[in-house]
N, C-alpha and C positions, 0 to 999 in steps of 0.2 A: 502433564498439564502445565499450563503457561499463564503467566497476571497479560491479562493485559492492560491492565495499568501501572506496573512496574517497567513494563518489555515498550524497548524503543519502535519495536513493531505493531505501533496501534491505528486504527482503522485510519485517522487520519495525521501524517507527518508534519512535523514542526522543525522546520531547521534555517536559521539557527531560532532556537525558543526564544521569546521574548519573555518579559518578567513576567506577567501572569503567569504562562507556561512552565517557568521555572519553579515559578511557588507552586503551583499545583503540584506538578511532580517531586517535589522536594517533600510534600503534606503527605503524599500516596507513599514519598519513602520511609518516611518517620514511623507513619502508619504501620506498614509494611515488620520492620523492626521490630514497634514494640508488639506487634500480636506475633511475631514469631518465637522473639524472646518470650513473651508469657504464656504458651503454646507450651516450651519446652519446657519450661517449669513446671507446668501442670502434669506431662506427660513423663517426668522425672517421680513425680509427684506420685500419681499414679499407678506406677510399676516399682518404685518402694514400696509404699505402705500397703495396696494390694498385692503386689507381686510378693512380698516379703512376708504378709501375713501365709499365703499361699506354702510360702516355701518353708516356713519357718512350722509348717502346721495347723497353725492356728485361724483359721480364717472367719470363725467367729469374732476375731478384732475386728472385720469389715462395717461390724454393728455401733463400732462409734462413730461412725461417720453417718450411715446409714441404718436407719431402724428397721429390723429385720432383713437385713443386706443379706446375711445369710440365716437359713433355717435347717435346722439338723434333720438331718434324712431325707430332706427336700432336694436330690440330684439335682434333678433333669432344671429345677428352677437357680441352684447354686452357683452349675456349669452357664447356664445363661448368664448369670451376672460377670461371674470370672473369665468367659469369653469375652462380653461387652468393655469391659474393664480394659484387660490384655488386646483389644482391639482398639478402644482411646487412644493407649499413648503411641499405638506403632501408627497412629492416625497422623496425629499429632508433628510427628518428628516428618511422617514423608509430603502432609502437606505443607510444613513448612519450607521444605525444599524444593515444592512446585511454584514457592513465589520468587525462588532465585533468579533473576535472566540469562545471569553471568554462567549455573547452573547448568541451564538449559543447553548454552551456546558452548559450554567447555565439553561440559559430557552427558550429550542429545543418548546416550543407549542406557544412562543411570535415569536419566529423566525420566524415559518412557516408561523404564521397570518401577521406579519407585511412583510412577501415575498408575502405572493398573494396580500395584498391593493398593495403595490408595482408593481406589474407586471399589475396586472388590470390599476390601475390610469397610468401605462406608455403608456399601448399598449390608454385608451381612450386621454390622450394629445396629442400621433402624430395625432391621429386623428383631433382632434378640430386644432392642430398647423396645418395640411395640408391644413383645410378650412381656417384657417386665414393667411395662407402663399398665399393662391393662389386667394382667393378672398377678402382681406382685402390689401393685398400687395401693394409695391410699383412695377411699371411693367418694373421702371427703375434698378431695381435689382433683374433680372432673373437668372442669376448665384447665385445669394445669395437665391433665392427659389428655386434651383435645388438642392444646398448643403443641405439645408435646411430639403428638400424632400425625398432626399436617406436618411438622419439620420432616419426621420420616418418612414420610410419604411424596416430599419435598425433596427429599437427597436423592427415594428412588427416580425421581423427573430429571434433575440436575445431574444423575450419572447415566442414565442411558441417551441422553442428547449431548454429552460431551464426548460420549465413547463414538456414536453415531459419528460425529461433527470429524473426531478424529480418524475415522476409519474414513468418512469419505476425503480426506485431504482437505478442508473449508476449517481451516486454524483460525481464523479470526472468529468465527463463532463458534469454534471449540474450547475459544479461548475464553469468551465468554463464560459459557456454557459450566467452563470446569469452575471461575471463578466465585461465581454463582454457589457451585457446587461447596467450594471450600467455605463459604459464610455459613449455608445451613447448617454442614459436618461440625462447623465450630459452635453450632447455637448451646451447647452443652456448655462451654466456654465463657460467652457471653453471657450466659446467665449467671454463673458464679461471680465473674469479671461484675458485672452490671450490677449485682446484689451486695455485692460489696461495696460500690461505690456510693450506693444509695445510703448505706447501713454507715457509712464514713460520714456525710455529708448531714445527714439527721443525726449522727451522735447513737445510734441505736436502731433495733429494726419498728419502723411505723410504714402502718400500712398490712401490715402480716403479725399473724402468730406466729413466735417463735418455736412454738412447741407441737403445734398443730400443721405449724409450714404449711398455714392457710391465709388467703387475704386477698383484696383486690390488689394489691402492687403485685403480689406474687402471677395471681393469674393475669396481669397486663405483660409482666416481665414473660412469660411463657410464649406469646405472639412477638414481642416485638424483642428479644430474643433472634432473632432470624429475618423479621421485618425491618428494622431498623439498618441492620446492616447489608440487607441487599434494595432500598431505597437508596442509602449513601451510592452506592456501585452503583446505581441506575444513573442516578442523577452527575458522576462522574463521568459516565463514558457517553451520556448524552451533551454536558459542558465538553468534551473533550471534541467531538461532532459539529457542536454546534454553537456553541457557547463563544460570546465575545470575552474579553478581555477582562471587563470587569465580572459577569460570570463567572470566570476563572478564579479570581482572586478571590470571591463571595463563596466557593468552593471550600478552597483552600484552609481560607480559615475558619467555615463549618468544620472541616474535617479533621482540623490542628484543634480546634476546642473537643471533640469526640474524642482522639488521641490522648489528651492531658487526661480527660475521665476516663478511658482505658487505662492507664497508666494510670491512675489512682487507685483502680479497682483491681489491679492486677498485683502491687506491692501490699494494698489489702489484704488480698486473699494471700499471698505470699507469707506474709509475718501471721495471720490468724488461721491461715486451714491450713496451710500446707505446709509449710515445714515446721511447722508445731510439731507432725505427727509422724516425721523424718527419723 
């Protein structure tokens, strides 16, 4: 899988770029960056304190994170979650290196292999996430497994039309296709990312119960979550087509103020979930 909004190969060339252009792609690289960097945190994240609960025995620790994360004598719903989990971060690390270009263009047989674990490990987590959405769930947050639901059902679209895309040789909208793909696969991401930058910004959580992990910000966050970030992509590779100059620029610096609030949400979660429990 290929950006193509990182990769000098996009539908249409710029040479030499003029300034709009450059800032555009300089906003796409920044971008690019910090959700890779807070990508791998998470997924460091994630194979400590699950992987190490795991290892260490104990994996009723999983329940301070999550309530009823695990339940004793409950297999078949346990392995579901410990796969789901063990699926995140080897997510995590190989879509980060489908936004590489440099990547792609040094070593095209690491790229390939690390886009199918990729696409495989996404399309079997919606799956495991659907069973532990709908039958592990809380039933007081049905909005929040409908948002939840479309995502998975959302990555299954976005991986068989990039696999498609890429088996017929049509890389520009495979290109698409995959990056598409890597927004939903992150919507897991973005909503930690995003809920903490809300939770920064009010001084505290409003909007939701903290206890109940109920509330209308929560179930807005559940949709857009996955909509917000493949609106931004839409609307990039449509300025990127079609888009004047100032377009470009009106772009850019949409995308550089989304970035600073990623990067708040992301040293958030950093200092309060995650490496607290390192």
């Amino acid at each position: 899988m290929s950006s193509v909004l990182s990769s000098g190969q996009s539908a249409v060339a710029y040479a030499p770029l003029p300034l709009a252009n450059r800032a555009l792609q300089g906003a796409i690289a920044l971008w690019c960056g910090a959700a890779i960097l807070g990508q791998l945190l998470f997924a460091a994240y994630v194979a400590l304190f699950y992987g190490g609960a795991l290892w260490r025995g104990t994996p009723e620790h999983w329940n301070k994170v999550l309530p009823n994360g695990y339940v004793a004598g409950d297999t078949v719903s346990n392995a579901a979650l410990g796969t789901h989990m063990l699926f995140a971060a080897v997510i995590m690390v190989c879509g980060g290196l489908q936004l590489l270009p440099w990547l792609r263009r040094a070593a095209p047989r690491l790229h390939r292999w690390t886009g199918r674990i990729y696409v495989t490990l996404a399309v079997l987590a919606s799956l495991t996430g659907l069973y532990m959405t709908w039958f592990r769930g809380d039933s007081r947050r049905l909005v929040q497994h409908i948002g939840i639901s479309i995502a998975a059902l959302l990555i299954l679209l976005c991986a068989a039309l990039a696999v498609h895309y890429a088996r017929q040789r049509h890389f520009t909208q495979h290109r698409r296709w995959a990056l598409r793909l890597f927004l939903v696969v992150g919507a897991v991401w973005f909503f930690r990312v995003g809920l903490m930058f809300w939770i920064a910004v009010n001084q505290g959580p409003v909007g939701f119960d903290p206890k109940t992990f109920t509330g209308p910000f929560l179930n807005f966050l559940s949709f857009a979550q996955y909509l917000v970030p493949l609106a931004m992509l839409e609307l990039i590779m449509r300025v990127r087509e079609h888009g004047g100059a100032a377009a470009r620029l009106a772009v850019a610096t949409l995308l550089l103020v989304l970035t600073a609030a990623m990067a708040v949400g992301i040293g958030v979660a950093a200092m309060w979930m995650w490496l607290p429990r390192l």
